[in-house]
N, C-alpha and C positions, 0 to 999 in steps of 0.2 A: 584416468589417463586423459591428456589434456591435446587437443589436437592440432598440431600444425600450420599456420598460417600458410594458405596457397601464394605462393609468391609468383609476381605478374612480370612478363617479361621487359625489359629496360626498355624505354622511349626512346633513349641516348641515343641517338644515330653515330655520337665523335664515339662511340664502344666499337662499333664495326665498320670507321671509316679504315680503310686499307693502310699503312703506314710508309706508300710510296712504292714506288720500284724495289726487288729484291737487289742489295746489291750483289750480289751473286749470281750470273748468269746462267743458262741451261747448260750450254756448251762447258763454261768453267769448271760447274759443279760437276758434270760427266767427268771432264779427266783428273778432278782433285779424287773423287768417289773410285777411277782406276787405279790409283796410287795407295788411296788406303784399302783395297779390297788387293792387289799386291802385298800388300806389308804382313794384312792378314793373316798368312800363313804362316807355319812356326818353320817349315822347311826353307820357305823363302828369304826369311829374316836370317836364318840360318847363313845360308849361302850368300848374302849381303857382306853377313859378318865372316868371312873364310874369304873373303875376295877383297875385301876393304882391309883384310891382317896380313897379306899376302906382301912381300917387302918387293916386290916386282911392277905391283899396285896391279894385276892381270894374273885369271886363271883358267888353267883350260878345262874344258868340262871331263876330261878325262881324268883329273885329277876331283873332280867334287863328286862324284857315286861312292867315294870310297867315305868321304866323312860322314854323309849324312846316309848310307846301308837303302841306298837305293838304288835302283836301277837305272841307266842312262838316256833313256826315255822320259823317264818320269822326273829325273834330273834336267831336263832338255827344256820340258813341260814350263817347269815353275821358272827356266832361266829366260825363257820366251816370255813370260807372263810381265817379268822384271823388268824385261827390255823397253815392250808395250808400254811400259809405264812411265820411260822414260828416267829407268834407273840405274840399269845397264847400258853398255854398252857392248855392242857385240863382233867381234874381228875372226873372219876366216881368215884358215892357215893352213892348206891344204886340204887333208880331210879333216881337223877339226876345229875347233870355236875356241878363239881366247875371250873374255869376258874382264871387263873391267868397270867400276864406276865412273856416271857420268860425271865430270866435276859438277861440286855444288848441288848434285841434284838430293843429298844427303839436309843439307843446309835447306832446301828449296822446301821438302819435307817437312821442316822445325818450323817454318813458318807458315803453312798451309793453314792450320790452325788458328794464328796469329790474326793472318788477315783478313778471317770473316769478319 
């Protein structure tokens, strides 16, 4: 059996010169990272899609426990998390909340990706 040449670590200093500024900011990366840790969820993605089909273009949360067999809390939960993220929108009406997409914020999504 023939043995392995110890290999010596690179001189190259241009191997670990830094490649500049990230373009991608801390701040950025925090709220593009809210967005996709948002979409994450299948309940959430869920109720995107029953709010964006709804021919009103708005829906009230009393009406979304019933599609996705949870409870209105936990309904309330994920529609908060959407808003944070600047995906929802959210309108009181009395006692309860209409929800509707932000425009564009569907499209702003598509190219999240895009633009790293």
């Amino acid at each position: 059996m023939t043995a392995l040449p110890i290999l010596e670590p690179a001189t190259d200093e241009s191997c670990c010169t830094p490649a500049g500024a990230p373009a991608l900011g801390a701040d950025e990366a925090k709220q593009k990272a809210l967005v996709f840790k948002a979409l994450a969820d299948p309940n959430r993605l869920r109720l995107l899609s029953i709010i964006k089909a709804e021919s009103s273009g708005e829906s009230c949360v009393c009406d979304l426990t019933e599609p996705l067999d949870l409870g209105q809390p936990t309904v309330s939960h994920h529609l908060k998390m959407l808003v944070e993220a600047g995906l929802l929108h959210r309108e009181k009406r009395g006692t309860w909340a209409y929800y509707s997409l932000v425009p564009g914020a569907l499209d702003d999504v598509a190219g999240l990706l895009a633009d790293l």
